[in-house]
C-alpha atoms as a printed R data frame, in Angstrom:
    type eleno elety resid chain resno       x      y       z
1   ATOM     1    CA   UNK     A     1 122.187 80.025 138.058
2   ATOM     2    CA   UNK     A     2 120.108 77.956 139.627
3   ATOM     3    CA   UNK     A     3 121.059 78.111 143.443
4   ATOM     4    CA   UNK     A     4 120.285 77.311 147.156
5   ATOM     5    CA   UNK     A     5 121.772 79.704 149.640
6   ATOM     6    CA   UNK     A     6 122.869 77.032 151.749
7   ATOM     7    CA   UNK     A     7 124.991 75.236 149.549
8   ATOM     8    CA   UNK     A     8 128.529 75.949 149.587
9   ATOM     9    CA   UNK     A     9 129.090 75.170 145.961
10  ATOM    10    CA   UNK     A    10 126.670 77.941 145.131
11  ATOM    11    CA   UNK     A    11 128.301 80.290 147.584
12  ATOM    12    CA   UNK     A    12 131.709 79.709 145.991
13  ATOM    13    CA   UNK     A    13 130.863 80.648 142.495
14  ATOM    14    CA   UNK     A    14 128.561 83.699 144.141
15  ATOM    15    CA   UNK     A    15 131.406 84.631 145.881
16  ATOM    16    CA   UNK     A    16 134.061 83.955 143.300
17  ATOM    17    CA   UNK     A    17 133.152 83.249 140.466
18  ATOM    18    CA   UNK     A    18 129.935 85.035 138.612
19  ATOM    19    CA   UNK     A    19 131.131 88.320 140.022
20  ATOM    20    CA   UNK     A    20 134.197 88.312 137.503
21  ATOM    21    CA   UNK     A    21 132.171 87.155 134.996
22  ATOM    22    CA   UNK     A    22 129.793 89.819 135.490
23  ATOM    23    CA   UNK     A    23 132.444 92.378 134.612
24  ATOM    24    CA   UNK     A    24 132.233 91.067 130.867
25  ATOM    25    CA   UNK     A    25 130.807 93.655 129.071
26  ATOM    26    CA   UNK     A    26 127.068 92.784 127.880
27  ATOM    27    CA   UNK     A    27 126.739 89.784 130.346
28  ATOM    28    CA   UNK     A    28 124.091 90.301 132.860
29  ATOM    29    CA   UNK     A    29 124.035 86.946 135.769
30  ATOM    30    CA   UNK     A    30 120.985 85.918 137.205
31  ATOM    31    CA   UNK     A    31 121.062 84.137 140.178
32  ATOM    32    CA   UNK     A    32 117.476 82.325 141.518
33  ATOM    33    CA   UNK     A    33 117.299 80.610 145.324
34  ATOM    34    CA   UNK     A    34 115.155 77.589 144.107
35  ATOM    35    CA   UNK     A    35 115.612 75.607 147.810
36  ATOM    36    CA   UNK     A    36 113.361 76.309 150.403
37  ATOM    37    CA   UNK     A    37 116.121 75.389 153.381
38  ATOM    38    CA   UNK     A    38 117.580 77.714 155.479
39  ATOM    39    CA   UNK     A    39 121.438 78.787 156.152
40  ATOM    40    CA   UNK     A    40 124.198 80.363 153.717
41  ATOM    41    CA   UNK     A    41 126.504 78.566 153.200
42  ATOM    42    CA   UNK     A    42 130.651 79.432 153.861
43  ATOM    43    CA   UNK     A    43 132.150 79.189 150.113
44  ATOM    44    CA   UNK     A    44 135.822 79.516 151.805
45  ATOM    45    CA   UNK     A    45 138.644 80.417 150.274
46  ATOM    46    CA   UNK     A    46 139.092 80.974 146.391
47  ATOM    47    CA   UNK     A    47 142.263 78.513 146.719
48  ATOM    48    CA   UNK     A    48 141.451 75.481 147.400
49  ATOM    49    CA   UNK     A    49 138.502 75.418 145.420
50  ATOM    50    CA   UNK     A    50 135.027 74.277 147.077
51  ATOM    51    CA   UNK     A    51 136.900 74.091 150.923
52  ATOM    52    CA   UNK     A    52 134.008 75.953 152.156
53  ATOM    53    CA   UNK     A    53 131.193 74.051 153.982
54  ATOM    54    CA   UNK     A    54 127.141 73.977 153.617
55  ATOM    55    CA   UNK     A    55 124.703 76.315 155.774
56  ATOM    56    CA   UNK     A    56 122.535 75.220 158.371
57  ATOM    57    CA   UNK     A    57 118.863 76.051 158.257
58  ATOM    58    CA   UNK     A    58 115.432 74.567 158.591
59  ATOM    59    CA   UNK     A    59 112.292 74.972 156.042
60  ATOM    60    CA   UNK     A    60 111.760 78.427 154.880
61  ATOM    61    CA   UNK     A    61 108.802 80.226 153.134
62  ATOM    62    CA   UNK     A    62 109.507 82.071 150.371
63  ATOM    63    CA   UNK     A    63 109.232 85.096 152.417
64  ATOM    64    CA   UNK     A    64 112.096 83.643 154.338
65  ATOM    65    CA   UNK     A    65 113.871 82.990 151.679
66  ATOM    66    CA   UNK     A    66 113.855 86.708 150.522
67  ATOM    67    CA   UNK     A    67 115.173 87.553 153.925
68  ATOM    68    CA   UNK     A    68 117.928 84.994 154.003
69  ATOM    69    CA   UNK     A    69 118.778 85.938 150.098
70  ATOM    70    CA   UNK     A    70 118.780 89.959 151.477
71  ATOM    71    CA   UNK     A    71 121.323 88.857 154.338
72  ATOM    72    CA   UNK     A    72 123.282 85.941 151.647
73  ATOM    73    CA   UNK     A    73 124.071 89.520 149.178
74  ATOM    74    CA   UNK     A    74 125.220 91.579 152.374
75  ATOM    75    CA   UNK     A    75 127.236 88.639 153.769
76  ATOM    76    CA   UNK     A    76 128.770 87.899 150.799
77  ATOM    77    CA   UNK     A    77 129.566 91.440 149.323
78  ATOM    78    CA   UNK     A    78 130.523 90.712 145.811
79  ATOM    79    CA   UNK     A    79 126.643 90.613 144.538
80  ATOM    80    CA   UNK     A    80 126.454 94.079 144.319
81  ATOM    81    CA   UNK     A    81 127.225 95.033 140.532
82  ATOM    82    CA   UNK     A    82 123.917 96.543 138.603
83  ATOM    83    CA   UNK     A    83 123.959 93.447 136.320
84  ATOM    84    CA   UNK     A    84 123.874 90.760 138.899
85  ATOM    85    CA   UNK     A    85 120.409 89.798 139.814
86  ATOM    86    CA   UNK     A    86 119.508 87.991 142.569
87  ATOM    87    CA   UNK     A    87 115.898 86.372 142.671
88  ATOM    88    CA   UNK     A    88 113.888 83.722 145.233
89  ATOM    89    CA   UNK     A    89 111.397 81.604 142.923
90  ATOM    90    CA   UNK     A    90 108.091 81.000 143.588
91  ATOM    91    CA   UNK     A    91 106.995 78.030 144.751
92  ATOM    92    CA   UNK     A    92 105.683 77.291 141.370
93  ATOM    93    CA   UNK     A    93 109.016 77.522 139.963
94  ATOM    94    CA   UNK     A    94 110.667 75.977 142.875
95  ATOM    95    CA   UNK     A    95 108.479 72.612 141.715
96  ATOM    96    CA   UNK     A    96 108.557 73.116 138.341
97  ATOM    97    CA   UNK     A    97 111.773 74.111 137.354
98  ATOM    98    CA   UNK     A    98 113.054 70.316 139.133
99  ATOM    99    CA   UNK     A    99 116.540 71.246 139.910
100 ATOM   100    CA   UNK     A   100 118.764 68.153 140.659
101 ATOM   101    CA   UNK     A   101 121.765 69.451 141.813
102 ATOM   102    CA   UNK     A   102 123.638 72.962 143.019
103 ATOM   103    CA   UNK     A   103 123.906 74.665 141.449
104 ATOM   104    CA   UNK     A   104 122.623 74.596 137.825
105 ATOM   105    CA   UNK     A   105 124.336 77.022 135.658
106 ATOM   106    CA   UNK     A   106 123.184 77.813 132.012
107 ATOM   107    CA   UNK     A   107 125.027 79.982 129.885
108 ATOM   108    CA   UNK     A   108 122.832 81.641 127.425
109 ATOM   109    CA   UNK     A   109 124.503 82.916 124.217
110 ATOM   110    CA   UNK     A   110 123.282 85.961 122.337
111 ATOM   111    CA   UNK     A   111 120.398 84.394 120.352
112 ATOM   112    CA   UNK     A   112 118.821 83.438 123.554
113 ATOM   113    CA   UNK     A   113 119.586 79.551 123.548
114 ATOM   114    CA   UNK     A   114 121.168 77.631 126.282
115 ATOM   115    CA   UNK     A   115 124.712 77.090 124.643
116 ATOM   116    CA   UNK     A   116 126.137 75.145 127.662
117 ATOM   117    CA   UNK     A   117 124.698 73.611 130.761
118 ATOM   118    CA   UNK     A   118 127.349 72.453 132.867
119 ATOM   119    CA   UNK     A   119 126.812 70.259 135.928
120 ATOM   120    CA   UNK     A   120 127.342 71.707 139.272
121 ATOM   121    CA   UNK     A   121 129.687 74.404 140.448
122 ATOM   122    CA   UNK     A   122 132.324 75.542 138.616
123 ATOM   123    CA   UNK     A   123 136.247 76.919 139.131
124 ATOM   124    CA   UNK     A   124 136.766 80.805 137.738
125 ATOM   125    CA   UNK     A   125 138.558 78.840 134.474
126 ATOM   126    CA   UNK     A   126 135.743 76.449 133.164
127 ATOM   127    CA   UNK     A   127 133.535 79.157 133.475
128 ATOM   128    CA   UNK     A   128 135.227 81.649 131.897
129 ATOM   129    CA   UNK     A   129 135.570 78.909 128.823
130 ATOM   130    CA   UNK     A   130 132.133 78.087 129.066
131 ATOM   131    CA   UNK     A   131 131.137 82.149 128.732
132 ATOM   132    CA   UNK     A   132 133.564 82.721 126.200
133 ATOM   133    CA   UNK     A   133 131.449 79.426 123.804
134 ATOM   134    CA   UNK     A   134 128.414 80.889 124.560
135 ATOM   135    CA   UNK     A   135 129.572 84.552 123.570
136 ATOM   136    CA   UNK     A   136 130.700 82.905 120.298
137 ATOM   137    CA   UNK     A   137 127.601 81.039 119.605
């Protein structure tokens, strides 16, 4: 997943969402800060979906970003499994990688191909369909 640690739609599937995926044996979740803006955001509650609101922050570095990523996984406390990986891109991949929207989720099935790229966040149900195509691809 492609992610900002402001955005609230990121935090709720952080918070909700990839953790109970990552207890699907052989999946490993990789989650990558690509926005270089400050704040994490509140993903609220897991019912009502997305009732959560955005961070607040100013421009970050990406050394800032590691810090605010270090503090997002402590905050958040459901990041912790030894197959979730949390990343900050460089700024390289931060302007190559042209993310359009928060976050960008690609499921990768077992012969290493993007099976399906949904857009933006995603309730505990689609993804768990979405996992379950790209396990079967």
């Amino acid at each position: 997943m492609a992610m900002a640690s402001w955005c609230l739609f990121c935090g709720y599937d952080d918070k909700w969402v990839l953790p109970v995926l990552a207890k699907t044996p052989g999946v490993t979740v990789d989650i990558v800060d690509v926005s270089p803006q400050g704040g994490i955001a509140d993903p609220g509650p897991q019912s009502p979906a997305f009732s959560g609101h955005d961070g607040q922050g100013g421009p970050l570095t990406v050394a800032g970003m590691e810090t605010t990523m270090q503090q997002y996984v402590k905050t958040f406390g459901t990041l912790t499994a030894p197959n979730i990986h949390v990343y900050v891109a460089p700024q390289t991949t931060q302007r190559s990688w042209h993310i359009q929207s928060f976050p960008t989720l690609a499921f990768i099935g077992p012969s290493g191909k993007v099976v399906v790229a949904p857009n933006g966040a995603q309730t505990l149900s689609q993804a768990q369909s979405d996992l379950q195509q790209a396990l079967q691809s």
